[in-house]
N, C-alpha and C positions, 0 to 999 in steps of 0.2 A: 207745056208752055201756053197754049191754045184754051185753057182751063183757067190761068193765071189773068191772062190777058182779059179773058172774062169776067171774071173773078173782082180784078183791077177798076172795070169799067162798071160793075155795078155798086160797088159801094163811092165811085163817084159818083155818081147819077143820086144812089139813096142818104149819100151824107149831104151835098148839096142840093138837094132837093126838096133835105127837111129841113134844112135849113132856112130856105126861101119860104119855106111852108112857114115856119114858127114867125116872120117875119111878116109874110100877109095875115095869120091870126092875129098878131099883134098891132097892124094899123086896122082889120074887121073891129077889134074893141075899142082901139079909138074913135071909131068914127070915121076915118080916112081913106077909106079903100074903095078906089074907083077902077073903072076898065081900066085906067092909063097904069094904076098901082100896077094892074096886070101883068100889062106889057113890060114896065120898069121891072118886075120883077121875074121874067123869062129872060130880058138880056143880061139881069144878074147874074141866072144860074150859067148861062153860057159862060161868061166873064170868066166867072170862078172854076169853072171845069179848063177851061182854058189855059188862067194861071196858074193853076194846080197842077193840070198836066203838064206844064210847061218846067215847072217847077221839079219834076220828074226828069224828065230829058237832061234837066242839064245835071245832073245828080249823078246819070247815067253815064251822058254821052263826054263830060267833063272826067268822070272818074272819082268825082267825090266822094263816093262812095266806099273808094280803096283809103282815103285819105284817116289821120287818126285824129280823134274826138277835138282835140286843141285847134287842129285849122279847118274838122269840119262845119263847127261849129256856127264861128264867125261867118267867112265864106256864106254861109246856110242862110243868114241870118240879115245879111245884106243883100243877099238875094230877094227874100222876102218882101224885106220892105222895098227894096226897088222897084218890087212889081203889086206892091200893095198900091203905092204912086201911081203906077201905071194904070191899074185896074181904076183907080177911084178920079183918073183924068179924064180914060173911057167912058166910065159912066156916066160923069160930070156933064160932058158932050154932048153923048145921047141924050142924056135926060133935059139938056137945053135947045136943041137941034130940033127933036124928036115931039117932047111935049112942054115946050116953050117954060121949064121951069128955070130960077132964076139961079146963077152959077154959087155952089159953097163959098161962105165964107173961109178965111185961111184958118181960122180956130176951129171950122167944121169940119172944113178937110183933113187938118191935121188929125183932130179924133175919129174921124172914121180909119183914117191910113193904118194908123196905130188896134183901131178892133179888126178889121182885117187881116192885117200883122199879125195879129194872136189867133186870130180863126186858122190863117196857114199856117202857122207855126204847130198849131195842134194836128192840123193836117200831116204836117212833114213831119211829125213825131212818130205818130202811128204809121205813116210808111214806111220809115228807117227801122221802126220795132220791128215791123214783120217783112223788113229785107233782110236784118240781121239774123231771125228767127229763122229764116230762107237758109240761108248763108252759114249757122250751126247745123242744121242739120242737114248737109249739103258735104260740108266737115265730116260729118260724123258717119254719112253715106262711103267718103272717101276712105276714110282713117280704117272700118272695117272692112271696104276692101284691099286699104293695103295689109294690113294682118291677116286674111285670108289669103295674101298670095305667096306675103312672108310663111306662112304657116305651110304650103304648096311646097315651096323651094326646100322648108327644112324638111318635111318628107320625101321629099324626091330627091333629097341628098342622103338620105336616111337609107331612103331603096339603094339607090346607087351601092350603098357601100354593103348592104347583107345581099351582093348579089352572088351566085353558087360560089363564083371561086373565090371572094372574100371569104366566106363561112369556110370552105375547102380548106383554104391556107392558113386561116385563124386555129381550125382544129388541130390541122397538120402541126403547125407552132406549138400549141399544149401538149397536145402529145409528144412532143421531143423534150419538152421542158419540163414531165411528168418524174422523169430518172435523174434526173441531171440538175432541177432546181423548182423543188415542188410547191416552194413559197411564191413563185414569180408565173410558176403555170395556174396554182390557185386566182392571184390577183388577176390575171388574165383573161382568166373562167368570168371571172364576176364583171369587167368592164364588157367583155362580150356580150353575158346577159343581160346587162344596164341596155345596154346598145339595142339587146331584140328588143327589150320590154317597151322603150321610149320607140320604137317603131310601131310595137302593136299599141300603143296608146294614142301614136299619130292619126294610122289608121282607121 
């Protein structure tokens, strides 16, 4: 769990971080990248660690996750952009609070809300992949130890029955059935030995 959780926290830190990265090269070539870029883009990667992670929680602690494809979907997806809003209000904020820049436009907001939207949507993609991934083989953990105990019970029901006085009383049976009806002691013979053999193949 302790490994996951690790696991979990580094590739957010390394997806959002190169992300922020591709973003400061790309205003370094315009020409636009001042200390302040700086700062605006440290309270980015916060932001998005934050709704991402958030984004997480309620996956979890909501149970969506048990839910199937038709209403995880939607749900999923309103979430999103809920907090793509949120995220791009945040920043809005700061970045006018902070370093006195001038508030988006609604046509600007809206197209960032919406590349944000897609950025977490690809995020929550690839976490549902490898919860599910989790989650098969989690399955598949279980399913062979329920056939390993299945497999337990039918040998130890197995033992039970070649136990001395079983075989004792089975022989005993043949042999009185050897004079008196040697068709019925033959068949008898052979489901007894079916009987050893599938115990020594158990074993």
């Amino acid at each position: 769990m302790k490994k996951t959780k690790l696991l979990y926290w580094i590739i957010q830190l390394i997806s959002w971080g190169s992300f922020c990265v591709m973003i400061g090269v790309a205003s370094i070539l315009q020409g636009e990248f001042t200390s302040s870029t700086l700062w605006k883009l440290i309270l980015l990667f916060i932001f998005l660690i934050l709704i991402s992670h958030t984004i997480r929680l309620v996956l979890i602690r909501r149970e969506w996750l048990n839910l199937k494809v038709g209403q995880l979907i939607p749900r999923t997806l309103a979430l999103i952009l809920s907090l793509s809003t949120l995220l791009l209000i945040i920043n809005n904020t700061s970045n006018h609070y902070l370093f006195n820049e001038e508030w988006s436009s609604s046509a600007e907001f809206s197209i960032n809300v919406l590349m944000y939207s897609i950025f977490l949507i690809m995020w929550t993609a690839v976490y549902l992949s490898w919860h599910l991934m989790q989650k098969s083989r989690l399955q598949e953990i279980y399913n062979l130890k329920l056939q390993t105990s299945q497999t337990q019970n039918e040998l130890k029901t197995l033992r039970d029955q070649l136990n001395p006085h079983f075989l004792f009383n089975s022989l005993n049976s043949i042999r009185a059935l050897i004079e008196f009806d040697p068709e019925t002691a033959k068949s008898a013979l052979t489901t007894l030995s079916s009987l050893l053999r599938s115990s020594l193949l158990l074993g």
